[in-house]
C-alpha positions as CSV (number, residue, x, y, z in Angstrom):
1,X,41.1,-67.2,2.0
2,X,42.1,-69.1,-0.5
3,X,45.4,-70.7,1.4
4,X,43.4,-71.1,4.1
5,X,41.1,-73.4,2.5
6,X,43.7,-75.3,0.7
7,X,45.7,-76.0,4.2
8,X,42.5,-76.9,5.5
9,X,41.6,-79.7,3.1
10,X,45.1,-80.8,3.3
11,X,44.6,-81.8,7.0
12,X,41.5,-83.3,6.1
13,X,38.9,-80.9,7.7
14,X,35.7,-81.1,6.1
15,X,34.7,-79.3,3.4
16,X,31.6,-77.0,4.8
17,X,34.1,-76.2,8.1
18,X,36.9,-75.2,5.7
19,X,35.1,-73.0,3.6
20,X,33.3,-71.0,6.7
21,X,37.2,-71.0,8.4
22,X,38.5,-69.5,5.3
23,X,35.9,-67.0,5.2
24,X,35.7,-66.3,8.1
25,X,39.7,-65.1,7.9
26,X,38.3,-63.1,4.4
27,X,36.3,-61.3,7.6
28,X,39.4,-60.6,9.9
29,X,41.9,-59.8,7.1
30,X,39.1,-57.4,5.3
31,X,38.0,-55.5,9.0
32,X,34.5,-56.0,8.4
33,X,31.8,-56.5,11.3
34,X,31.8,-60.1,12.2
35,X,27.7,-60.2,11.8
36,X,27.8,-59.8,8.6
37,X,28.4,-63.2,8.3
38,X,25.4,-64.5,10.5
39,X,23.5,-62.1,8.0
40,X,25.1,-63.6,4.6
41,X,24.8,-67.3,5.8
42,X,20.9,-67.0,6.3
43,X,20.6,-64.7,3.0
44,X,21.9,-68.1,1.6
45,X,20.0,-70.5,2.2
46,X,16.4,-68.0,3.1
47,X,15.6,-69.1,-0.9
48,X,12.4,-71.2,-1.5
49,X,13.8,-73.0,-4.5
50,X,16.1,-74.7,-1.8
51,X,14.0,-76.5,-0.3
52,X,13.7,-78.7,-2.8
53,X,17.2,-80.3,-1.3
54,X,15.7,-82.0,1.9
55,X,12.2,-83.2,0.1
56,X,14.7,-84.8,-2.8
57,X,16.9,-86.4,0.0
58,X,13.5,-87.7,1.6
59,X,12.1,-89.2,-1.2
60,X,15.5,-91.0,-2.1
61,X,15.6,-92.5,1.3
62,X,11.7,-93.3,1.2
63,X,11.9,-95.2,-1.9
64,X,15.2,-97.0,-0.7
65,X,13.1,-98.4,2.0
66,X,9.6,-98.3,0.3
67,X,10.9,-101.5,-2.6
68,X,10.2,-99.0,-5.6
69,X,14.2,-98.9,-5.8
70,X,14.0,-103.1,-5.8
71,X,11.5,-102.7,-8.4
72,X,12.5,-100.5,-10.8
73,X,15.9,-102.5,-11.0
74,X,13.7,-106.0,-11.9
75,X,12.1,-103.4,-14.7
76,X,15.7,-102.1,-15.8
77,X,16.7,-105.9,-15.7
78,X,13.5,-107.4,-17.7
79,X,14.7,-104.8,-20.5
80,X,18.3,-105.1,-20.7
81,X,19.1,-108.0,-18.5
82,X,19.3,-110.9,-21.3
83,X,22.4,-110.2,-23.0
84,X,25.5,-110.5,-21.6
85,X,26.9,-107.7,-19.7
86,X,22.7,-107.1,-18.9
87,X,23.3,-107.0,-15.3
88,X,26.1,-104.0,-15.4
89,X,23.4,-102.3,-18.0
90,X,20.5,-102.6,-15.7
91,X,22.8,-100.4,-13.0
92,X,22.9,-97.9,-16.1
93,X,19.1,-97.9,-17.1
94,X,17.8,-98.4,-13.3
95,X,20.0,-94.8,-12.4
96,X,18.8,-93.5,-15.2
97,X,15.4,-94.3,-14.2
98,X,15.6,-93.1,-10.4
99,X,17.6,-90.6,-11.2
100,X,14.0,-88.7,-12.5
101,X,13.0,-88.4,-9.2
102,X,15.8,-88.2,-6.5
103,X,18.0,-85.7,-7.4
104,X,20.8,-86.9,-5.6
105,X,24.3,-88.9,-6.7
106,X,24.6,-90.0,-3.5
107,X,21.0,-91.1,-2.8
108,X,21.0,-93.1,-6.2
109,X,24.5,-95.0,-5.1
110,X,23.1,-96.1,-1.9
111,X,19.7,-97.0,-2.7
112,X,20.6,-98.5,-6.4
113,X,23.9,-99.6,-4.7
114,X,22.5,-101.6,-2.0
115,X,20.6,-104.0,-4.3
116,X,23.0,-104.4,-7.2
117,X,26.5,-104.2,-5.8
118,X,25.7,-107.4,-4.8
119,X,24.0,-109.2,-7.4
120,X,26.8,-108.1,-9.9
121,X,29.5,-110.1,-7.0
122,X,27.3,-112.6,-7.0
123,X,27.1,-113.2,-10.6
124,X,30.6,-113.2,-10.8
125,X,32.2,-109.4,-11.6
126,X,34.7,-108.1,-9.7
127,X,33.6,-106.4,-6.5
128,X,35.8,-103.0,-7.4
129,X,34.6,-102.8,-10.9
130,X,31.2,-103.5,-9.2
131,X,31.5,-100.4,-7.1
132,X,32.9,-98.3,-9.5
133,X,30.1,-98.9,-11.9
134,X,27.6,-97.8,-9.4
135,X,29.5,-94.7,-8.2
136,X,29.6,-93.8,-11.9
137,X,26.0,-94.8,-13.0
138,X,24.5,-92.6,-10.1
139,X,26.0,-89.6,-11.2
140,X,23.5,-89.8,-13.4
141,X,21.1,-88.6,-10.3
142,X,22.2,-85.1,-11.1
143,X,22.5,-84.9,-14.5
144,X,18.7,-86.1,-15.1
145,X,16.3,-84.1,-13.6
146,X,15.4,-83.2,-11.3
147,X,18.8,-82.2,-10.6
148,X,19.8,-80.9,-7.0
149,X,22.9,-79.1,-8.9
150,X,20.7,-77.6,-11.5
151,X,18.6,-75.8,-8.8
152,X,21.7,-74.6,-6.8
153,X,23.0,-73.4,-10.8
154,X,19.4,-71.8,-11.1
155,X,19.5,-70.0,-7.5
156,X,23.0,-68.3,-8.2
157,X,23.1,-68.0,-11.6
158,X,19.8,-66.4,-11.8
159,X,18.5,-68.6,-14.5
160,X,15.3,-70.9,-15.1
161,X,15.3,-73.8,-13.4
162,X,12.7,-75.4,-15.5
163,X,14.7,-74.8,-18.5
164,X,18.0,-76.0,-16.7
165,X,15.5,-79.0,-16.1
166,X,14.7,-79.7,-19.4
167,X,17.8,-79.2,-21.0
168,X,19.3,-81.9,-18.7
169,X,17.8,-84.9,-20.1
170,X,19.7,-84.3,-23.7
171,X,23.0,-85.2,-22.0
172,X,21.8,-87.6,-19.4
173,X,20.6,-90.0,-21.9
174,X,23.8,-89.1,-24.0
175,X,25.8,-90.2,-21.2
176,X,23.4,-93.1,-19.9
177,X,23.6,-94.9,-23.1
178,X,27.3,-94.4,-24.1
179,X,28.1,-96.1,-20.5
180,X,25.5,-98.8,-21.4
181,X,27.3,-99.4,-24.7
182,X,30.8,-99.4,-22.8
183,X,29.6,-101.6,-20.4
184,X,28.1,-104.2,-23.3
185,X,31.1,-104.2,-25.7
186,X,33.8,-103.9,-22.5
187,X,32.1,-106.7,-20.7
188,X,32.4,-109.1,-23.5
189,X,36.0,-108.7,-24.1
190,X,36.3,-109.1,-20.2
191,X,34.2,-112.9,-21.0
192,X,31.9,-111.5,-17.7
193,X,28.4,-111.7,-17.2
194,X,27.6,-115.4,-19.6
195,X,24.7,-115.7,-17.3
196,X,23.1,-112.1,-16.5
197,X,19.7,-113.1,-17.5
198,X,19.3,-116.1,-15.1
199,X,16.5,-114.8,-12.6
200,X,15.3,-112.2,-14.8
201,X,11.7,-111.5,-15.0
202,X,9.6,-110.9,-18.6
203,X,8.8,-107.5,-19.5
204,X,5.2,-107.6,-18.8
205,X,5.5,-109.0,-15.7
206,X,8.3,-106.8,-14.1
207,X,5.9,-103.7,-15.7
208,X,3.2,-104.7,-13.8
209,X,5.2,-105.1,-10.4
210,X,6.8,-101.7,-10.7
211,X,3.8,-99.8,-12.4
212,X,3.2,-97.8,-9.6
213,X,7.0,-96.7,-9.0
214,X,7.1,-96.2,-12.8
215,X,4.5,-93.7,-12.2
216,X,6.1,-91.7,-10.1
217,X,8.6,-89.7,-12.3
218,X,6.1,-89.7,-15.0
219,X,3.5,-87.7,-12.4
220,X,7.0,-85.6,-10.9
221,X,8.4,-84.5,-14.5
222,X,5.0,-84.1,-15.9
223,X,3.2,-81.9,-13.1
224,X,6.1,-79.6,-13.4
225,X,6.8,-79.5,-17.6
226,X,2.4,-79.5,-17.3
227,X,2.9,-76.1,-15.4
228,X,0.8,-78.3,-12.5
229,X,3.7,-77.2,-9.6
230,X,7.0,-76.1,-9.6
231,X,10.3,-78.0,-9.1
232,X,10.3,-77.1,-5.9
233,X,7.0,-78.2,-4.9
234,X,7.5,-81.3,-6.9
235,X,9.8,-82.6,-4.3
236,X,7.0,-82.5,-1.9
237,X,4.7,-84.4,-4.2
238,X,7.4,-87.0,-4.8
239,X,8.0,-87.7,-0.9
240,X,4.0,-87.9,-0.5
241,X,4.0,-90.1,-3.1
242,X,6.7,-92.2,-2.3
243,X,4.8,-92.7,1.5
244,X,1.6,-93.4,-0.1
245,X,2.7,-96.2,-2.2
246,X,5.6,-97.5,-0.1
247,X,3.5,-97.9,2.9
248,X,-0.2,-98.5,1.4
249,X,0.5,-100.0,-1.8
250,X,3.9,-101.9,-1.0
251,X,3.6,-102.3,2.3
252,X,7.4,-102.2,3.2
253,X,7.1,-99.1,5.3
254,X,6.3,-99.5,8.8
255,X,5.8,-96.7,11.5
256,X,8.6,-97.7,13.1
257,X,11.0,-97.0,10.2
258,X,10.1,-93.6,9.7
259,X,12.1,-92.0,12.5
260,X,15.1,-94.0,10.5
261,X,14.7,-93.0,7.2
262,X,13.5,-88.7,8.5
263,X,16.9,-88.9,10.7
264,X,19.4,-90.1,7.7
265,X,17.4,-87.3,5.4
266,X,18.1,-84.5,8.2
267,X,21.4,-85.4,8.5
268,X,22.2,-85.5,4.9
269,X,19.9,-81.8,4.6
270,X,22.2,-80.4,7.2
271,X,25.1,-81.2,5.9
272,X,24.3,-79.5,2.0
273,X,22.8,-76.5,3.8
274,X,25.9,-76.2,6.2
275,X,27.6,-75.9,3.1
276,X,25.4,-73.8,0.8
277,X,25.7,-71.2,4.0
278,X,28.9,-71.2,3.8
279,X,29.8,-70.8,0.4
280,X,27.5,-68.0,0.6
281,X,29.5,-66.5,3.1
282,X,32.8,-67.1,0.8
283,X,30.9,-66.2,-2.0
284,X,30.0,-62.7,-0.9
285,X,33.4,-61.4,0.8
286,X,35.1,-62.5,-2.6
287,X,32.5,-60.6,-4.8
288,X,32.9,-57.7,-2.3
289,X,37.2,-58.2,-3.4
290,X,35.9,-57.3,-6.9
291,X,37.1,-61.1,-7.6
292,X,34.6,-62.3,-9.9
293,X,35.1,-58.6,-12.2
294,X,38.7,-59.6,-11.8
295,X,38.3,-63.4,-13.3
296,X,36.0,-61.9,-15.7
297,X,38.1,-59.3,-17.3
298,X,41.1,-61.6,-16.9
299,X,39.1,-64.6,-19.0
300,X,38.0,-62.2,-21.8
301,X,41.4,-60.7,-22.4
302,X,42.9,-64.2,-22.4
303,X,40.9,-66.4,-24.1
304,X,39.7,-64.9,-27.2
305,X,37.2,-67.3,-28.6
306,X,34.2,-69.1,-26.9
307,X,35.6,-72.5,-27.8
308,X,38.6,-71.7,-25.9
309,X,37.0,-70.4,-23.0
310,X,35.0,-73.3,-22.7
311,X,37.7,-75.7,-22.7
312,X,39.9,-73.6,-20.3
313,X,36.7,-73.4,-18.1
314,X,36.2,-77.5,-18.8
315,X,39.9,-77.9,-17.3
316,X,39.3,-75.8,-14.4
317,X,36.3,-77.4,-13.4
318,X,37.6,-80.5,-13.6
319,X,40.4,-79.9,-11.6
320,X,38.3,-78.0,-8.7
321,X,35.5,-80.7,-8.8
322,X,38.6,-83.1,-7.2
323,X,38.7,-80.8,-4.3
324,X,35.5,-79.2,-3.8
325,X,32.0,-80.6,-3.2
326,X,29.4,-80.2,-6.0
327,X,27.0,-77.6,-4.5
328,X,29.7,-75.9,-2.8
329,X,31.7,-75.3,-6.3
330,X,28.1,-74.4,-7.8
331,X,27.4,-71.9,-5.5
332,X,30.9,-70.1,-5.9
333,X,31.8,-70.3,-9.2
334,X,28.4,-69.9,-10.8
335,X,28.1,-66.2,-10.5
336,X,31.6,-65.7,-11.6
337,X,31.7,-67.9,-14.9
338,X,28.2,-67.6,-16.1
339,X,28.6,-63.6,-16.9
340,X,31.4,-64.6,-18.4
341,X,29.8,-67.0,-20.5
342,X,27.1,-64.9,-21.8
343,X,29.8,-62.6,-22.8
344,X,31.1,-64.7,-25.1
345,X,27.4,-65.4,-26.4
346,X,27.1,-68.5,-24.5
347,X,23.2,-69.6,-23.5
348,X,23.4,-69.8,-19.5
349,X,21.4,-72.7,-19.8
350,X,23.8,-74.5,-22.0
351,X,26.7,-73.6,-19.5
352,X,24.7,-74.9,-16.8
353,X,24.8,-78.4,-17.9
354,X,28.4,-77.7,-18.9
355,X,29.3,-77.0,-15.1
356,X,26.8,-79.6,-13.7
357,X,28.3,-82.3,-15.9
358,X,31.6,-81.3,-15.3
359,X,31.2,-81.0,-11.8
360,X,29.3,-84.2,-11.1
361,X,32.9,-86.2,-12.5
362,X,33.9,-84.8,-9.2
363,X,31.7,-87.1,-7.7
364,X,33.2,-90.0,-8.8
365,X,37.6,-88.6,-9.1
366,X,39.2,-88.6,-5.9
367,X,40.1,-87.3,-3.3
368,X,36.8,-86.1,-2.6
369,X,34.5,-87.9,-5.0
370,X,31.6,-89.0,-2.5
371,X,29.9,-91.5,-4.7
372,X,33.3,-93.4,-4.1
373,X,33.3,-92.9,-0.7
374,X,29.4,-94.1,-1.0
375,X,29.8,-97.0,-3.5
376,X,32.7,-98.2,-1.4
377,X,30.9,-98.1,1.8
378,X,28.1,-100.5,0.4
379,X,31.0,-102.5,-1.0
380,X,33.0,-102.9,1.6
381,X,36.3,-102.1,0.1
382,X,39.2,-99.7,0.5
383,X,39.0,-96.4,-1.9
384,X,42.2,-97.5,-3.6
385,X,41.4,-101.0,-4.9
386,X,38.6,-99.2,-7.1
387,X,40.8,-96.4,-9.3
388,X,42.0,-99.2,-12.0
389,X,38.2,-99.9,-12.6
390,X,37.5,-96.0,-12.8
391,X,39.4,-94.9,-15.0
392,X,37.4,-95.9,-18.2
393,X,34.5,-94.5,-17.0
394,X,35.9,-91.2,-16.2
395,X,37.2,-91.5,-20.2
396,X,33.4,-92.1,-21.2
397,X,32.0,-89.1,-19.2
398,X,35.0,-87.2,-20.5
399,X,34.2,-87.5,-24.0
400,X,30.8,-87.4,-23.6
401,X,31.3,-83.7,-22.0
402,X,33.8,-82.5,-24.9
403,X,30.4,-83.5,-27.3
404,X,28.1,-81.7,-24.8
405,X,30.2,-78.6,-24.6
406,X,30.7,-78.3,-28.2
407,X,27.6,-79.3,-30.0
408,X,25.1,-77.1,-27.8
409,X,22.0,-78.8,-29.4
410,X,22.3,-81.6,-27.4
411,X,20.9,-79.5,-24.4
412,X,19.1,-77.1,-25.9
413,X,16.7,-78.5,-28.7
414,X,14.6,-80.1,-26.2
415,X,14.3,-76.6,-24.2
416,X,14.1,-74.8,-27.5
417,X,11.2,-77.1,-28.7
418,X,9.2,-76.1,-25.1
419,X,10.0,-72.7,-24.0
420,X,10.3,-71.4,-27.4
């Protein structure tokens, strides 16, 4: 199963087709009844917590359109904006900022994307160290929540999703602000961005335009931490929201462009649920192996200590977030390394953010990092002209994972301080 997969993402096939053609061989090689796996691929994605996905997606694509994306960039720019390098920070803050009601990476690079790829060529940065700041700032779309990961983590893993929720924001503002100070101090050895701040709005005034997009996380992440409505029904409040201010309030939203932005949501729903089927598929047939006991026993007889487990499992991840799309590696790996985990005394919750950090730097390392793919398509350049400009970012997310892995406080004081 495992070859087979590996051959097919050598010939480029995509990664929901080569997981369901590798499993479907698991099926052939393991003589059992080919219905199974019509059975197993609805079993996966039949969970309510799931449909949190497509509302996310919506809302993304909603506010893209709506102007509470264009918005919440002047706010980002009216606070950080003024100094030089502002303009590279505002990317930071602004993902930071939508990343508390998307969900997505990828949503956050296009809509975020769209408005500042630009405005950073035009005020003079290069157009691949443009792009790769935005592929790296939206990762940040699933490391805040709500996180589209951290519900696929909660589904599998069997763990809290508001907890997993909580716990996030520890090392999304950890990472948010060490890229903001990278971007300040690397910016002016670099001599860019003299003149961020020309255009930039005051503080009261860019508040007052985006007041009613600055509620929206604050009613999102405070109807569910208020015990108002779950995660999942958030979602659905958020794209209600979104509609009701982007089309009443704004005004941006005509009839007309809601076939546009429902079609690009479906298409991007399909495509996560084609693979959450199939992983579930892949997922059960190697669990039926007796795989994940194998790993497990393997893992505990190998590495003795919980600090070298997590660093073996930090190197692993890394390696397979290259290859293997976000929710896909989530929904495989999850129920094989979390028991593990909690063997070695590990809080699930911690190792959630572990893997969803982790993971989400396969978002922006190639060959399969689609907020490069994402980034460059707004940018209009070829995927190899933005590496040079990567690689310090990766570095920054790097070290800000060894601190999250190793000082578990940073994820769990805020959950502690709630649910405790």
């Amino acid at each position: 199963m495992i070859l087979t997969m590996v051959m097919c993402f050598a010939l480029t096939i995509s990664v929901a087709v080569s997981i369901g053609l590798s499993a479907i061989v698991g099926i052939q090689v393991s003589n059992v009844n080919m219905l199974i796996s019509v059975k197993e691929m609805f079993s996966s994605i039949n969970k309510f917590p799931l449909a949190a996905i497509p509302f996310f997606i919506l809302a993304g694509n909603i506010m893209e359109t709506g102007g509470i994306s264009r918005r919440l960039v002047e706010f980002a720019k009216s606070i950080v904006g003024g100094v030089q390098g502002g303009l590279p920070m505002t990317c930071v803050l602004t993902c930071m900022i939508f990343a508390a009601v998307s969900g997505s990476s990828v949503a956050t690079t296009f809509a975020i994307g769209a408005i500042l790829i630009p405005a950073l060529i035009k005020h003079g940065y290069p157009t691949p160290y443009a792009a790769a700041l935005q592929a790296t700032s939206a990762e940040l779309g699933v490391i805040i929540p709500p996180s589209i990961p951290m519900i696929l983590y909660g589904v599998s893993a069997e763990v809290s999703i508001g907890e997993l929720f909580i716990a996030g924001f520890g090392p999304g503002l950890l990472i948010g602000f060490a890229l903001m100070l990278f971007v300040y101090v690397y910016c002016r050895i670099k001599g860019w961005g003299k003149n961020d701040g020309d255009g930039r709005l005051s503080f009261g005034k860019a508040t007052w335009q985006a007041g009613w997009a600055l509620l929206m996380p604050v009613i999102i992440l405070g109807g569910i931490y208020g015990g108002i409505f779950t995660p999942t029904e958030a979602s659905a409040v958020a794209v209600f929201y979104a509609l009701i201010v982007g089309m009443l309030i704004y005004r941006e939203i005509k009839i007309a462009d809601l076939y546009k932005i429902l079609k690009k949501s479906v298409i991007s729903s399909a495509v996560i649920m084609f693979i959450i089927a199939n992983a579930g598929l892949f997922a059960f047939l190697i669990t039926r192996a007796g795989v994940p006991d194998a790993i497990g026993q393997y893992l505990k007889e190998v590495l003795q200590s919980p600090a070298i487990f997590l660093l073996g499992v930090n190197a692993a991840l890394f390696i397979i977030g290259m290859f293997i799309e976000t929710s896909a590696a989530i929904i495989v790996l999850a129920p094989i390394l979390a028991p593990v985990a909690m063997h070695f005394g590990i809080d699930p919750v911690h190792f959630g953010l572990i893997m969803v950090v982790n993971l989400a730097l396969g978002m922006i390392t190639p060959p399969f990092g689609v907020n490069l793919f994402a980034a460059c398509t707004v940018a209009r350049i070829s995927l190899d002209r933005i590496i040079p400009h990567l690689l310090p970012f990766v570095c920054v997310i790097l070290f800000c994972l060894m601190l999250i892995t190793y000082i578990p406080g940073i994820s769990l004081t805020l959950r502690d301080l709630v649910y405790k």
